[in-house]
Structure formats: structure tokens, C-alpha cells
C-alpha positions as CSV (number, residue, x, y, z in Angstrom):
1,X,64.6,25.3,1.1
2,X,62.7,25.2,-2.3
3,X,59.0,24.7,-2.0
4,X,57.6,22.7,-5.0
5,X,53.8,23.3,-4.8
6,X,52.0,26.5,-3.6
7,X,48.6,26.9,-2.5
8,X,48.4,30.0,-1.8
9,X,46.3,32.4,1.0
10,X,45.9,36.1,1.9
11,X,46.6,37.5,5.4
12,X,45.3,41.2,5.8
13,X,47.7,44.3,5.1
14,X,47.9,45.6,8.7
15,X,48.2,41.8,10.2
16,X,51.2,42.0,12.3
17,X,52.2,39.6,14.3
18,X,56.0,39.0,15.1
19,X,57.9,35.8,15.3
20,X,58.4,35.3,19.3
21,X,54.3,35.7,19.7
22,X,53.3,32.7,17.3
23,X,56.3,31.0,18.3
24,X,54.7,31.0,22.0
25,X,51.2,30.1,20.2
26,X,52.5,27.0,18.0
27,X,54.0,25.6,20.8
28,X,51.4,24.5,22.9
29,X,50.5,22.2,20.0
30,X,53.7,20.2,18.9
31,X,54.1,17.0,17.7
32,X,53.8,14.1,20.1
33,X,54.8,10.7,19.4
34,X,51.8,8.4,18.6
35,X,50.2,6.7,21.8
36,X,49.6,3.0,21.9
37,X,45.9,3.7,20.8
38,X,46.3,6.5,18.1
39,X,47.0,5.8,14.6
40,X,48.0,9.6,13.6
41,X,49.4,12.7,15.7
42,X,50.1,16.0,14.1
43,X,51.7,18.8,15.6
44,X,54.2,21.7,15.1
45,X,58.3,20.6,14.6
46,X,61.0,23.2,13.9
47,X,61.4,23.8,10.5
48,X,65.0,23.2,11.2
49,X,66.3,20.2,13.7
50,X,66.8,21.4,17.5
51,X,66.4,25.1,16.2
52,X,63.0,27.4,16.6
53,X,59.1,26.3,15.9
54,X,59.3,29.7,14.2
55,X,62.5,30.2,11.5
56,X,62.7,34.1,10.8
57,X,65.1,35.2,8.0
58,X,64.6,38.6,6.6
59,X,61.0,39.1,8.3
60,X,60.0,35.6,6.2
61,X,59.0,32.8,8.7
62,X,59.1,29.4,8.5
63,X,56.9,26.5,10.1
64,X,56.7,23.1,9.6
65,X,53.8,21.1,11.1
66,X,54.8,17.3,11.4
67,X,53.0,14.4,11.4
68,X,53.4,10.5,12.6
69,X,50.8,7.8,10.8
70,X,51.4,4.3,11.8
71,X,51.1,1.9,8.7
72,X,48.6,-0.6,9.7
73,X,47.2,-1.6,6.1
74,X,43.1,-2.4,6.0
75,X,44.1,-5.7,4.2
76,X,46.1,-6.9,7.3
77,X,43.4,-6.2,9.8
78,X,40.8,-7.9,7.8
79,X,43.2,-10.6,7.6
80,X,43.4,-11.3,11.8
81,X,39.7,-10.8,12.1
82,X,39.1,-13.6,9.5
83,X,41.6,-15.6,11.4
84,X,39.9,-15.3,14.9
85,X,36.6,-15.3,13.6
86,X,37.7,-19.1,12.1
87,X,38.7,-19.9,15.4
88,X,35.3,-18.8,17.1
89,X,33.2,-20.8,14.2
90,X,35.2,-23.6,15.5
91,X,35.5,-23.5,18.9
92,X,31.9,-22.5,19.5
93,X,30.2,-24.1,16.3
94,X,28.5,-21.0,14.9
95,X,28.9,-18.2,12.2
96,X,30.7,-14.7,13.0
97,X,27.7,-12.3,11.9
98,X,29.1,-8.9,10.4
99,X,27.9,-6.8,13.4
100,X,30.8,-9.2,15.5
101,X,32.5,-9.2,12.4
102,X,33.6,-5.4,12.3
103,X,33.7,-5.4,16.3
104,X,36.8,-8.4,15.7
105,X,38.3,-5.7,13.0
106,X,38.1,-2.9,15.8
107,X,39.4,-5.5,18.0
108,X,42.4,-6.0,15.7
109,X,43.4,-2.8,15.0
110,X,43.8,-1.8,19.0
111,X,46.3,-5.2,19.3
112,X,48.0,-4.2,15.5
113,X,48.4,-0.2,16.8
114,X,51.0,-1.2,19.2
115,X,53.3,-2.9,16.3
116,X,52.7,-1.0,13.0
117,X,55.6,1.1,11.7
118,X,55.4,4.6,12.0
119,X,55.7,7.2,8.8
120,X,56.7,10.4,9.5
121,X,56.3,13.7,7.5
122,X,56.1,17.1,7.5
123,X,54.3,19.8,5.1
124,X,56.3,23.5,5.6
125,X,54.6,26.4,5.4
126,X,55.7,30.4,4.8
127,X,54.3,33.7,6.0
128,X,55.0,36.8,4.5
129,X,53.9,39.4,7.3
130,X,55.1,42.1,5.0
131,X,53.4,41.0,1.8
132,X,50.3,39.4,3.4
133,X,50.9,35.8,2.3
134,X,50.7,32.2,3.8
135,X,51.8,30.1,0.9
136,X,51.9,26.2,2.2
137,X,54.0,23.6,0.1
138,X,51.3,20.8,-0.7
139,X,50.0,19.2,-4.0
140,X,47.3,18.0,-2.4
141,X,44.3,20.9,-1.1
142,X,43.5,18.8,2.0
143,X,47.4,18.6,3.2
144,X,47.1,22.8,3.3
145,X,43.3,22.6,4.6
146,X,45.3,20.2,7.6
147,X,48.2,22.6,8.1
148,X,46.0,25.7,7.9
149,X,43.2,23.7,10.3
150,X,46.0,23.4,12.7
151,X,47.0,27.1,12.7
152,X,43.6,27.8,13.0
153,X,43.8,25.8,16.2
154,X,47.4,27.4,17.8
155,X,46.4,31.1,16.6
156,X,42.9,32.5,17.4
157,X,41.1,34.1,14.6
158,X,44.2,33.8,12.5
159,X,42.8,35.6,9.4
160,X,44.4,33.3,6.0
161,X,41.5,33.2,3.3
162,X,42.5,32.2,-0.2
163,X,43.6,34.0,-2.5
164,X,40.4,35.7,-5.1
165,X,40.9,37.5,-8.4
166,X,39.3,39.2,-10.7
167,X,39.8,36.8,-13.8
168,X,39.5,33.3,-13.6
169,X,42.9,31.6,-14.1
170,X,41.0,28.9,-16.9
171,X,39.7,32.1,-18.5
172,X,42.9,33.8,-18.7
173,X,44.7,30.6,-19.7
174,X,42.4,30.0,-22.2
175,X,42.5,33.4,-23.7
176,X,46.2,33.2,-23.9
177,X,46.8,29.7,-25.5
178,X,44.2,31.3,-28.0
179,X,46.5,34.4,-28.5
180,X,49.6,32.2,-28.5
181,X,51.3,34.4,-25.9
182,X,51.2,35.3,-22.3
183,X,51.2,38.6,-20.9
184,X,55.2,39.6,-19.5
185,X,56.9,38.6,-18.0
186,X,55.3,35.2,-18.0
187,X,55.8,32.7,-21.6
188,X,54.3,29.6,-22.6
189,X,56.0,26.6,-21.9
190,X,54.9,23.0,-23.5
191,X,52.3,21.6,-21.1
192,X,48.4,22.1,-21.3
193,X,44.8,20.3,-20.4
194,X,41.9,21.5,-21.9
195,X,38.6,20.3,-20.8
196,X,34.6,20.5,-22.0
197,X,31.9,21.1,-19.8
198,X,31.3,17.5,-20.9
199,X,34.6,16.5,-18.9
200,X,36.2,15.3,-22.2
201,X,39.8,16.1,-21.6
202,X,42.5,16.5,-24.1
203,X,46.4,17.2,-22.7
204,X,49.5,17.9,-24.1
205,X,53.3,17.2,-22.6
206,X,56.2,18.8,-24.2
207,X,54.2,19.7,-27.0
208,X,54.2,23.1,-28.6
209,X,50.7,25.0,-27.7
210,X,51.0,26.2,-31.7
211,X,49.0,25.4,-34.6
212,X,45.3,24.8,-35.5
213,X,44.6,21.5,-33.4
214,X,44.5,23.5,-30.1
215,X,42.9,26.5,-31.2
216,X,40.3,24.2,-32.6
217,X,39.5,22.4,-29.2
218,X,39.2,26.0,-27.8
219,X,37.1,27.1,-30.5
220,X,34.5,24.0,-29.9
221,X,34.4,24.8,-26.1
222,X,37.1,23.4,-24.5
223,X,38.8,25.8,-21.7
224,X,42.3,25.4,-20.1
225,X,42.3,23.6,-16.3
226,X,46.3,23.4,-16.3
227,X,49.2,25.0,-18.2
228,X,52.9,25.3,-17.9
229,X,54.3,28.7,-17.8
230,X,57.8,30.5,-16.9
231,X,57.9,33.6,-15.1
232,X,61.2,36.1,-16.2
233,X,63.4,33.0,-17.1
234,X,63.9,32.6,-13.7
235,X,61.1,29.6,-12.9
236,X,59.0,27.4,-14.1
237,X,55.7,26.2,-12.8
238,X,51.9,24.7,-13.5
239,X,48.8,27.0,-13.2
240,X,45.9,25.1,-12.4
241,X,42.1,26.5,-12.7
242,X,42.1,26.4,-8.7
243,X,45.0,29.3,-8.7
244,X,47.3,26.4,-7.5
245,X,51.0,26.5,-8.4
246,X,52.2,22.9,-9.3
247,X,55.7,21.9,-10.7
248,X,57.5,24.7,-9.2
249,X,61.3,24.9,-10.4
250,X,63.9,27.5,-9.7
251,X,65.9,27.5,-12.6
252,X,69.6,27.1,-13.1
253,X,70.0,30.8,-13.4
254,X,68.5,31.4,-10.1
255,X,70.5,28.6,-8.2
256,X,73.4,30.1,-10.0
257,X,72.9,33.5,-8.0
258,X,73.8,32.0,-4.7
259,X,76.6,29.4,-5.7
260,X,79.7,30.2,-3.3
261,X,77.5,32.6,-0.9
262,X,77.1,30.4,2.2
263,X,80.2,29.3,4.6
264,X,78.1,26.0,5.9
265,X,74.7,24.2,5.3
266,X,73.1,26.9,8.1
267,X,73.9,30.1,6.0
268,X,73.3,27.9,2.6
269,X,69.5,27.0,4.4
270,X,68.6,30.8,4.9
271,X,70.1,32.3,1.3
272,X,68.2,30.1,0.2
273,X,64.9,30.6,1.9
274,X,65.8,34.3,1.3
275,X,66.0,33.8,-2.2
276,X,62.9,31.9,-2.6
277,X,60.5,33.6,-0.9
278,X,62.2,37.2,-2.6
279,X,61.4,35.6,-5.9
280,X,57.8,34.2,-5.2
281,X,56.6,37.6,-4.2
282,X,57.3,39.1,-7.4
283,X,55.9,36.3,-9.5
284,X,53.0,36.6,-7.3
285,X,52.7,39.8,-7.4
286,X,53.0,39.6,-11.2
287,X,50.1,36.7,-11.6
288,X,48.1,39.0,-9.6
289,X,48.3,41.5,-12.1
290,X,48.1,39.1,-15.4
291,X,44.9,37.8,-13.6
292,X,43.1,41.2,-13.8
293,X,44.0,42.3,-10.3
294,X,43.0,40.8,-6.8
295,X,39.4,40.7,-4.9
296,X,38.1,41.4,-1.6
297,X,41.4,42.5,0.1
298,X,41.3,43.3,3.2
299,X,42.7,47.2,4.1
């Protein structure tokens, strides 16, 4: 269990919830399968199949809210409206105006529903009740804003907010591209975009940040939105200007740790998941500090 992409919220220091209460609260929203009608349900899943909606290891939980979209593409729809709107103009001699025209596409789509294939998927989230974090695995801000909504929903008043420090990330970026260094224990790695106020945007991939070239866009304006970075030599990730982690990759020393540990795919799951979130605190915990400190925590 390796998360990839972090967007990352606070939970209050004296929060304290335990596993077997949110279990109780997640579960009067789980997943249901699609009705006939419905072209997306969402819901709670175990993290793990036929085990627990909440997956405790090492006071680190684990939840996993699942969804199920049926694939009914706009382009087919249109497609059997244009079709039975031909029929009309010819059975009845007269034109299909657009206010019968989208009530055919409406139409359409409650016949398709029935027989669209279903995608399923699932965005995993992890709470750290002794560290105060929620840290969800999505690229994307509105797949966290959908698992948090949903949380929202099973827990009342369930305090996440997201995460505020002192320095802005493109500041701090910025400033240390400039100084060709990062504070420790985080280096530079080979991936940057700089942008202007203008939007002009210049990026680099596996290209060293030294030499003149990018101190010059820096001197003319241009601030970092997005650099590669590796925290202790133990993994690699992408700051972004919106303090999101992108790219994240344990590295080969870190897998190395727990070669040979675990007896079956169970035990190999929760080192794992141990491992990780062990390891994500600390950097956190050091990007906190690199950052100039965190803002409005709650005692």
C-alpha cells in the first residue's frame, strides 16, 4: 500500500476518535451498486476485500471510498436521439425543435442507463489520529474534495481543513532554485516549472536546475509552481504551489527495508502501510519546518 499523490489536511491535536466508532459511522454510507436510473454511486468499501471499512495497523487507519460510473458516452446518446428524432420528422412530417430535442437525449439516456458498462474505482484515504493528518491519494483536488465531502457526510462536524503554512511553497521553491540548494534533509532533483504573472511558463524534465538560464527567468519574475525534490534518500516526489505532493516514489532503499519481513500478502499489506505512513510523517513533518512552520493549528 504506496500512495502516489497526497493532498494533504489537518485534523486537531486532541481529535480522538478510535477505529470501531468511524467504522460504525462509514458504514451507513457504503457503496451500492448503481440502480437502473443512476449513472454514479459512491460509497465506503473496505480498503481490503471482505475485511473492515476501517483498516487499523499501528493506530494508522485506512479507508477506501468506492465508486461505480456507468460509461454511457455523450456522443452515443446524441447519436439515438438523432435517430428517433429522423423517425418522428418522418413519420409525422415536421422538424424536432431543440426544446424536444434535448427531452429525446434525456429520453435516451434513461433507455442507455440500463446497458452501459460500469467502471469502478476507488480513491484511499489515511488518518493519522496521532499526528493530526488526513492525507487522501488523489492527483486530482476534486477526487479528495469527493472523498472528504463524503466523510463530511458519515462523520458529523469531522474537523479536516487543509493544511496552511507560514511560507508559500512557490516562494520557498523559488528561493531555493535561486540558492541552488534545499534546506536538509530535502535536495534538488531535475524537474521544475516556472511561471510569470503573465502565465508564460517555462519547464524543465531531467534537466539540471544549474547555471544562468534559470536564475535568469527568476531574476525577470518568473516564480516556481512545481519542483522535484527527495527527502533523506529515501523518496522522491513533486511540490506543487498548492502544497500538493505529486510523483510520490519510495525508493529502492526503502522497499529494501522490508524485503523478507512478511510470511503472506496480508502481513506484506500492513508492513507496508506501516512503513509508508512511518515515513510520510517525518517528511511532513520536515516540509513543515522547510516551509517556515505551520498556521492556524488547532490546540
Amino acid at each position: 500500500m504506496w500512495f502516489k499523490n497526497l493532498q494533504i489536511y489537518r485534523l486537531p491535536k486532541n481529535w480522538a476518535d478510535n477505529p470501531g466508532t468511524l467504522e460504525e459511522q462509514l458504514a451507513r454510507l457504503t457503496l451500492q451498486p448503481c440502480s437502473a436510473s443512476e449513472l454514479q454511486s459512491i460509497g465506503w468499501v473496505p480498503p481490503r476485500e471482505g475485511g473492515a471499512l476501517v483498516h487499523a495497523v499501528n493506530r494508522q487507519w485506512l479507508l477506501a471510498l468506492g465508486a461505480e460510473q456507468k460509461l454511457l458516452p455523450a456522443s452515443v446518446v446524441k447519436q439515438f436521439a438523432s435517430d428517433k428524432a429522423k423517425v418522428i420528422e418522418e413519420n409525422e412530417g415536421r422538424r424536432v425543435g431543440r426544446k424536444e430535442m434535448r427531452e429525446l437525449r434525456e429520453a435516451m439516456t434513461l433507455e442507455l442507463l440500463p446497458r452501459a458498462f460500469i467502471r469502478r474505482r476507488s480513491t484511499f484515504g489515511w488518518i493519522d489520529p496521532v499526528n493530526g493528518w488526513l492525507i487522501i491519494d488523489a492527483a486530482a483536488p476534486a477526487k479528495a474534495e469527493e472523498f472528504l465531502e463524503h466523510l463530511r457526510k458519515s462523520v458529523d462536524g469531522f474537523p479536516a481543513k487543509l493544511l496552511q503554512v507560514a511560507q508559500s511553497p512557490s516562494s520557498a521553491m523559488t528561493g531555493w532554485v535561486a540558492e541552488g540548494d534545499a534546506p536538509s534533509p530535502f535536495t534538488l532533483d531535475q524537474d521544475l516549472e516556472l511561471r510569470s504573472a503573465e502565465k508564460a511558463t517555462v519547464r524543465y524534465v531531467k534537466h539540471t536546475l544549474e547555471g544562468e538560464e534559470i536564475r535568469q527567468h527568476i531574476a525577470t519574475g518568473k516564480v516556481v509552481t512545481r519542483l522535484a525534490l527527495t527527502w533523506g534518500d529515501r523518496i522522491s516526489f513533486l511540490l506543487t504551489e498548492n502544497l500538493q505532493i505529486k510523483r510520490l516514489s519510495f525508493l529502492d532503499i526503502l522497499k529494501d527495508e522490508v524485503d523478507g519481513q512478511a510470511e503472506n500478502e496480508d502481513e506484506r499489506f500492513d508492513i507496508d502501510f506501516t512503513l509508508m505512513t512511518g515515513e510520510v510523517a517525518r517528511l511532513l513533518d520536515d516540509l513543515l519546518a522547510a516551509l517556515g512552520g505551520e498556521l492556524n493549528r488547532d490546540a
